[in-house]
VEXROVEX-708150 format. One record per residue (C-alpha): residue number from 1; residue in three letters; chain; x, y, z. Coordinates in steps of 0.25 Angstrom, whole numbers. Layout:
+-----+-----+----+-------+-------+-------+
|   i |  aa | ch |     u |     v |     w |
+-----+-----+----+-------+-------+-------+
| NUM | Ala |  A |     X |     Y |     Z |
...
+-----+-----+----+-------+-------+-------+
REM end
This chain:
+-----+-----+----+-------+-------+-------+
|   i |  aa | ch |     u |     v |     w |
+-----+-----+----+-------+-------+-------+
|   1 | Unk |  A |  -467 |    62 |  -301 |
|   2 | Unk |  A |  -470 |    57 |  -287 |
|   3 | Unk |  A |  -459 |    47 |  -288 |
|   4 | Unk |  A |  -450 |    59 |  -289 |
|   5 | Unk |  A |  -458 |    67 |  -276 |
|   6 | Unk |  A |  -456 |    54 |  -267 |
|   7 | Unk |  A |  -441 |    53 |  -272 |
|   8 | Unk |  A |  -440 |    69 |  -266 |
|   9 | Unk |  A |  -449 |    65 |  -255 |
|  10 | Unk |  A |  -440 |    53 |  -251 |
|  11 | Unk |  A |  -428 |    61 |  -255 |
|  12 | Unk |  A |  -431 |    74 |  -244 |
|  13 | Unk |  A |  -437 |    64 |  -234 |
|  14 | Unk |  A |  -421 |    57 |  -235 |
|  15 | Unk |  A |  -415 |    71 |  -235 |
|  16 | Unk |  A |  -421 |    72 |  -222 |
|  17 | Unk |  A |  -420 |    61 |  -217 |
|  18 | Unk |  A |  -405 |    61 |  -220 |
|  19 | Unk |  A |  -405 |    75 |  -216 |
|  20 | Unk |  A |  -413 |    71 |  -202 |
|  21 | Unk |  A |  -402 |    62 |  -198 |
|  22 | Unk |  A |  -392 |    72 |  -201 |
|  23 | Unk |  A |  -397 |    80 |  -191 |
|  24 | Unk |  A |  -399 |    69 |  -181 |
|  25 | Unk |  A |  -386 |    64 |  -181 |
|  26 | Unk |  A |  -380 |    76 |  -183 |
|  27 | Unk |  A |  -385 |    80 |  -169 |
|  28 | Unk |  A |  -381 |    66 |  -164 |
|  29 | Unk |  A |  -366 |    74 |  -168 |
|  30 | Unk |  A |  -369 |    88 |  -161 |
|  31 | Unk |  A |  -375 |    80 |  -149 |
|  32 | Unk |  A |  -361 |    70 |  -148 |
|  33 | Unk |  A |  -353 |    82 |  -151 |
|  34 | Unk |  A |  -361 |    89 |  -140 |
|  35 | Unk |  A |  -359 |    79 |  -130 |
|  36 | Unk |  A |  -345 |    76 |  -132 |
|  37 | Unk |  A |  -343 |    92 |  -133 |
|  38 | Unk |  A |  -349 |    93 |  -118 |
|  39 | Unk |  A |  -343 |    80 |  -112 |
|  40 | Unk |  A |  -328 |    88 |  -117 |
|  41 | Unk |  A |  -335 |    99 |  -109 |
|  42 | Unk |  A |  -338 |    91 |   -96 |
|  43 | Unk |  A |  -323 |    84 |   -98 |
|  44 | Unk |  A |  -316 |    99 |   -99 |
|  45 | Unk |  A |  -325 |   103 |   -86 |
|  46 | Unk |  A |  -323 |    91 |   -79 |
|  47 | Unk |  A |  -306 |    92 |   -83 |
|  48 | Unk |  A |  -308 |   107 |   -80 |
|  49 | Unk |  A |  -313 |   105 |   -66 |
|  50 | Unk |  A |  -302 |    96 |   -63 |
|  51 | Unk |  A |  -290 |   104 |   -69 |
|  52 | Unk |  A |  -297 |   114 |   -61 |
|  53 | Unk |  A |  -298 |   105 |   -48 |
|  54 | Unk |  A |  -283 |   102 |   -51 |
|  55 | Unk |  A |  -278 |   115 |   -52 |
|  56 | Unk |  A |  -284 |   119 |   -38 |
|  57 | Unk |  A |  -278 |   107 |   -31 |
|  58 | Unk |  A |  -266 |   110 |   -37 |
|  59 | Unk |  A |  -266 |   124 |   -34 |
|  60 | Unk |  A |  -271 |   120 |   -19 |
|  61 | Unk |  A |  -260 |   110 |   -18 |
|  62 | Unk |  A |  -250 |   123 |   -24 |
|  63 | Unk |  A |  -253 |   132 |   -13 |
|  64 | Unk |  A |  -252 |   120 |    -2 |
|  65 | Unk |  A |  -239 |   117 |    -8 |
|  66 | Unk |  A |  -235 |   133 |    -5 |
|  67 | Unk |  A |  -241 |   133 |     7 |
|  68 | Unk |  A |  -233 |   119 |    11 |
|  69 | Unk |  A |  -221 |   125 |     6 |
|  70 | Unk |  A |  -222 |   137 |    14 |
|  71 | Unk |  A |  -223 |   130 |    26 |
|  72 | Unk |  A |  -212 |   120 |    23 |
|  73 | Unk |  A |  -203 |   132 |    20 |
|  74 | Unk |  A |  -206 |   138 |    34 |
|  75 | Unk |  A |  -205 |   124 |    41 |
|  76 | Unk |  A |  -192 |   123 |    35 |
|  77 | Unk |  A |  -188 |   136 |    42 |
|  78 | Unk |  A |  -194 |   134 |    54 |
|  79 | Unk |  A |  -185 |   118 |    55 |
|  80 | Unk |  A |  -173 |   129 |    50 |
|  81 | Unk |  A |  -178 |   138 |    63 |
|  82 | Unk |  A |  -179 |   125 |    71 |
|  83 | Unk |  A |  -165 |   119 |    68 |
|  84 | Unk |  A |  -158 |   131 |    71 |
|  85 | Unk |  A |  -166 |   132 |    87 |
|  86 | Unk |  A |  -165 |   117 |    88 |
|  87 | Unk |  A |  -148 |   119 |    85 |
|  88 | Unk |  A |  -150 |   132 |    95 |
|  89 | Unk |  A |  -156 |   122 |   105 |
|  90 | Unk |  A |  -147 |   111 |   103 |
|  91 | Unk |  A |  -137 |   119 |   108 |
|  92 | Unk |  A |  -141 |   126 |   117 |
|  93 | Unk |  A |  -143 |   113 |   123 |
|  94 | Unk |  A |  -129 |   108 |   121 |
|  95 | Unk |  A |  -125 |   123 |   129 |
|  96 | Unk |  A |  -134 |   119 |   140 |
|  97 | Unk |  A |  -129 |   104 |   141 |
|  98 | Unk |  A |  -114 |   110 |   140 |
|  99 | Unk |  A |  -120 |   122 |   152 |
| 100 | Unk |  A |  -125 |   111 |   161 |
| 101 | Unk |  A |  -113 |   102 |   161 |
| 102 | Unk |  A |  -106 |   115 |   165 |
| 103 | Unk |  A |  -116 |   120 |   172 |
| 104 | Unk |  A |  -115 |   103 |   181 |
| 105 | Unk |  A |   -99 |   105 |   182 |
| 106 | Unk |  A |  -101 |   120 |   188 |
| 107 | Unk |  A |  -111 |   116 |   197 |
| 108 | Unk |  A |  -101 |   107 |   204 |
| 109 | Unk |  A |   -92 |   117 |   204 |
| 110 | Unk |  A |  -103 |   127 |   210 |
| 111 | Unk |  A |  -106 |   118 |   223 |
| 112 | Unk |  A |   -93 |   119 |   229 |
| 113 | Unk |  A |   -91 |   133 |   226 |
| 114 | Unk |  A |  -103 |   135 |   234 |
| 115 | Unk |  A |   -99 |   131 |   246 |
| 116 | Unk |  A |   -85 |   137 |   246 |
| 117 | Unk |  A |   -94 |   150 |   245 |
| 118 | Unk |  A |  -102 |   145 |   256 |
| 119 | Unk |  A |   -91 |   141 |   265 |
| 120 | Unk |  A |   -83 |   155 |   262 |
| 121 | Unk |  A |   -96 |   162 |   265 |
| 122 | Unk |  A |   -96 |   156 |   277 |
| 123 | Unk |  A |   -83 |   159 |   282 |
| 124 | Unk |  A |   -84 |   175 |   276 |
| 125 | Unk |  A |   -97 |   175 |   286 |
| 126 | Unk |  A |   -89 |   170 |   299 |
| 127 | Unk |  A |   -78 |   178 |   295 |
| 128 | Unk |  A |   -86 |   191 |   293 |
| 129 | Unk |  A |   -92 |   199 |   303 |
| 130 | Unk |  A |  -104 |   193 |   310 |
| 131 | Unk |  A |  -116 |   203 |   305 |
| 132 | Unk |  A |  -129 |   195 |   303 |
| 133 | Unk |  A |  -120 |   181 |   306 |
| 134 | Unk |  A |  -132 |   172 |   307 |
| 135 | Unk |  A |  -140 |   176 |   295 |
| 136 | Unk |  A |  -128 |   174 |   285 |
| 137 | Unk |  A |  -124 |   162 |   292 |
| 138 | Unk |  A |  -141 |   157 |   290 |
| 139 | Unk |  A |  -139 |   162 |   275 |
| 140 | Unk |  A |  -125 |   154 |   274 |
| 141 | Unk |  A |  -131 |   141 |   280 |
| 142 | Unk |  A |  -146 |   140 |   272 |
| 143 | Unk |  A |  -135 |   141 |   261 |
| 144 | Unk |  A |  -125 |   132 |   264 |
| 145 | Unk |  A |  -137 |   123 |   268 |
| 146 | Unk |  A |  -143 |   124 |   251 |
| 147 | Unk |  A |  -131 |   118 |   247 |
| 148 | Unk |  A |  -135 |   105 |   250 |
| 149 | Unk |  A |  -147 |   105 |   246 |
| 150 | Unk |  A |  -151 |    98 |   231 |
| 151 | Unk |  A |  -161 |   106 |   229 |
| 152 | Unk |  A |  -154 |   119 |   226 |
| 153 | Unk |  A |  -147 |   120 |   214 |
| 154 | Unk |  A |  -132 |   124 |   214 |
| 155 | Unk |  A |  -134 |   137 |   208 |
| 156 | Unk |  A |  -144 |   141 |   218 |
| 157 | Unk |  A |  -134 |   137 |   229 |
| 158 | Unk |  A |  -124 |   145 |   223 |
| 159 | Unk |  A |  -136 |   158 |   223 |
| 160 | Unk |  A |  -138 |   157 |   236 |
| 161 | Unk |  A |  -122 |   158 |   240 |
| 162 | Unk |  A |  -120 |   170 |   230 |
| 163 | Unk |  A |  -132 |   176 |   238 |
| 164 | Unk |  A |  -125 |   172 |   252 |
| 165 | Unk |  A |  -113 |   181 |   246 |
| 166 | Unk |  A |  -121 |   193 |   241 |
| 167 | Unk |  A |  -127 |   193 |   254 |
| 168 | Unk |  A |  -112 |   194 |   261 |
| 169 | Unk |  A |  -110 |   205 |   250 |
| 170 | Unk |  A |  -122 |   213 |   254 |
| 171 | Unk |  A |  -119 |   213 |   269 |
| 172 | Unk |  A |  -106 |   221 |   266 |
| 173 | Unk |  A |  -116 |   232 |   258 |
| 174 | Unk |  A |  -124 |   234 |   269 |
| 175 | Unk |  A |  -127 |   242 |   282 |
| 176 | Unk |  A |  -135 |   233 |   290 |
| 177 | Unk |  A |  -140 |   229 |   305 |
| 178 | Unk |  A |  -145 |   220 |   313 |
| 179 | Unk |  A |  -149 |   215 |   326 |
| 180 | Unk |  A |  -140 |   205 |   335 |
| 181 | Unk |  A |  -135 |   201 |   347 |
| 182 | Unk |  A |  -122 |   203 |   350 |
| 183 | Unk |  A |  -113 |   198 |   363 |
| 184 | Unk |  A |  -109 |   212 |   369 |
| 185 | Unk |  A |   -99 |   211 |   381 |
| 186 | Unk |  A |  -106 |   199 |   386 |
| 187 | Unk |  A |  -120 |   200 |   383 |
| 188 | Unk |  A |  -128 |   197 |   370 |
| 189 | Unk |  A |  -132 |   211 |   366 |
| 190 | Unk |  A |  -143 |   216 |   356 |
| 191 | Unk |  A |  -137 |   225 |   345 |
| 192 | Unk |  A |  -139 |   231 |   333 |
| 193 | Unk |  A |  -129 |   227 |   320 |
| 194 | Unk |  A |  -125 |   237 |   311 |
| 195 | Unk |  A |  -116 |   230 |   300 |
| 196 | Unk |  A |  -111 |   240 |   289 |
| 197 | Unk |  A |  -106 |   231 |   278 |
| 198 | Unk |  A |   -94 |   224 |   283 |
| 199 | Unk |  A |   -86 |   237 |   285 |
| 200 | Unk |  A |   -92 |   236 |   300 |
| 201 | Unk |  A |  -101 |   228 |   309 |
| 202 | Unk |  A |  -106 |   235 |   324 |
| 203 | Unk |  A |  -116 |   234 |   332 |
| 204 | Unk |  A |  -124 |   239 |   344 |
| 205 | Unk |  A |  -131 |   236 |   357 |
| 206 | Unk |  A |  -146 |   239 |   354 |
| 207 | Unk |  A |  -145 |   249 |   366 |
| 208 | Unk |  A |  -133 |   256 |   358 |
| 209 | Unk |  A |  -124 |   255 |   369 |
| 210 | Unk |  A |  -114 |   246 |   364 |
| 211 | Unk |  A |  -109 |   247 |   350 |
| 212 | Unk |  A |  -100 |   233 |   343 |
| 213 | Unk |  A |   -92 |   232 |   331 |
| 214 | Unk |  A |   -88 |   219 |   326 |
| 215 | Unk |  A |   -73 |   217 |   326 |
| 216 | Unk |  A |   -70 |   205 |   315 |
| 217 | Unk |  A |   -55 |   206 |   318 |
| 218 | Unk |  A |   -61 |   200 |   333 |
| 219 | Unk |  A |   -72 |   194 |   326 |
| 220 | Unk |  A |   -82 |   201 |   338 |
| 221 | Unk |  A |   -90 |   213 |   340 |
| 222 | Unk |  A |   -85 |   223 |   350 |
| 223 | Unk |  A |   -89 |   234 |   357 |
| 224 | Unk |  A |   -86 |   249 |   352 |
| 225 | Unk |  A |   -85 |   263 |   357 |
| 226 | Unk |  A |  -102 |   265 |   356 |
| 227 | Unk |  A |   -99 |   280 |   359 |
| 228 | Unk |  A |   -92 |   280 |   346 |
| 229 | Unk |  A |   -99 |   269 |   336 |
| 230 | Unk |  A |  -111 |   270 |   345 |
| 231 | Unk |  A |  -119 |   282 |   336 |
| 232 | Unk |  A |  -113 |   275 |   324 |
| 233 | Unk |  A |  -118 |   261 |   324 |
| 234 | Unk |  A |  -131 |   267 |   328 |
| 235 | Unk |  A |  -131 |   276 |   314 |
| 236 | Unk |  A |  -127 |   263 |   307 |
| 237 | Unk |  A |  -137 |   255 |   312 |
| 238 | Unk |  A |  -149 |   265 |   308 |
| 239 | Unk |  A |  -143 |   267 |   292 |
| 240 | Unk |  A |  -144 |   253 |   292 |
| 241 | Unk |  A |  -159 |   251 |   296 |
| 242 | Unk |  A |  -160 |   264 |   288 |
| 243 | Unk |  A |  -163 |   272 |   298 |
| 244 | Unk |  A |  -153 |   282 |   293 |
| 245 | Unk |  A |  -145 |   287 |   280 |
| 246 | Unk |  A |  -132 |   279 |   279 |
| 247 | Unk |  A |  -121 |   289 |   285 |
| 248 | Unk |  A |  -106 |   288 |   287 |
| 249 | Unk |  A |  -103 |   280 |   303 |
| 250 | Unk |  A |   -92 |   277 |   313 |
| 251 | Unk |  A |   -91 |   260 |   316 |
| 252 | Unk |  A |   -79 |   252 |   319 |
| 253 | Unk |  A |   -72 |   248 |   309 |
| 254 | Unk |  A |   -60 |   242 |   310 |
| 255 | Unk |  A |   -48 |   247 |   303 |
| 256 | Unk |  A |   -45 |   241 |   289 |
| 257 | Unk |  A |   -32 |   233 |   288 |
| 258 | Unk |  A |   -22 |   234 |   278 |
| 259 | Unk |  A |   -21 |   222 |   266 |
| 260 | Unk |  A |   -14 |   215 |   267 |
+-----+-----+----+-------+-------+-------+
REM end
């Protein structure tokens, strides 16, 4: 009887026993599983935070690549733009190289030009009547004396002859007078001027008694009837200090000649 109790002791104690290291290693299993279980975790984190990492970076490289993109499109039109200004330039250039080779074979054609005007300006001024002779003569010679100078381009040489000519132009525009002396039978005389265009040019004594014309066909002033011109050249000489309105008056003029 108490061999059979000690065999049911022995017998529950190895049930226990057996069933104690079930349980033991049966945690050891949960534990393992455990671990394992959260290094997978840590793993899928860890590759989750770098597919995440690379996803940024690509979608950062993405928009750097849109954005390089963008600015290589506009650079190419900007080189098109350029290309197009640059062929402009180009010739442009090619217009001016062709305009100065022109512009060195007119300028020698320029200078002789010039001073045939000068030299027929000359001429017109002795041949014309003498009405403020020395102040065109000055005006003829400061010019003619610019031609020789290296400092003055061609162009403005040629200026300042077209302005000798407008000048000549506007005398024959004009009512104008002017002090002088004059040689009047014999004796240097003061007078007054009146030049009305180059229809007629007369004068008078500054104590209006002796009234001149100037006669080109004689190249000299002479004396006219001051009872007849007298009252005139007086009238004349006041419209043009505008001293009075411009009014129809008698001068000597000479008749005009027939063409021939």
């Amino acid at each position: 009887m108490k061999t059979k109790r000690f065999m049911a002791v022995a017998l529950t104690t190895a049930l226990s026993a057996g069933a104690l290291y079930g349980s033991v290693a049966t945690a050891d299993t949960l534990d393992n599983v455990l671990k394992v279980g959260q290094q997978k975790t840590a793993a899928a984190t860890a590759s989750q935070k770098r597919i995440d990492k690379i996803a940024q970076e690509t979608s950062e490289l993405l928009t750097e690549f849109k954005v390089v993109n963008k600015q290589i499109d506009g650079l190419r039109v900007y080189n098109r733009q350029l290309e197009k200004q640059l062929a402009n330039q180009l010739a442009v250039i090619k217009d001016l190289d062709e305009s100065i080779d022109q512009v060195t074979v007119i300028e020698r054609q320029i200078q002789p030009l010039i001073l045939r005007m000068l030299d027929g300006l000359e001429q017109f001024i002795e041949l014309d009547a003498p009405f403020k002779l020395a102040e065109r003569k000055s005006n003829l010679e400061g010019v003619k004396n610019n031609m020789d100078r290296s400092d003055i381009t061609v162009a403005e040489k040629f200026r300042q002859v077209l302005e000798l000519y407008n000048f000549e132009a506007e005398y024959a525009r004009k009512i104008d007078s002017y002090g002088d002396t004059l040689n009047v039978n014999g004796q240097d005389r003061e007078v007054n001027v009146l030049q009305i265009g180059r229809i007629a040019l007369v004068a008078q004594t500054t104590d209006s008694k002796i009234s001149l014309a100037y006669d080109k066909e004689q190249k000299a002033w002479v004396e006219v009837d001051s009872g007849e011109y007298r009252r005139a050249i007086m009238q004349g000489l006041k419209i043009a200090k505008k001293q009075a309105t411009t009014d129809i008056m008698t001068m000597p003029i000479p008749a005009p000649e027939a063409a021939q």
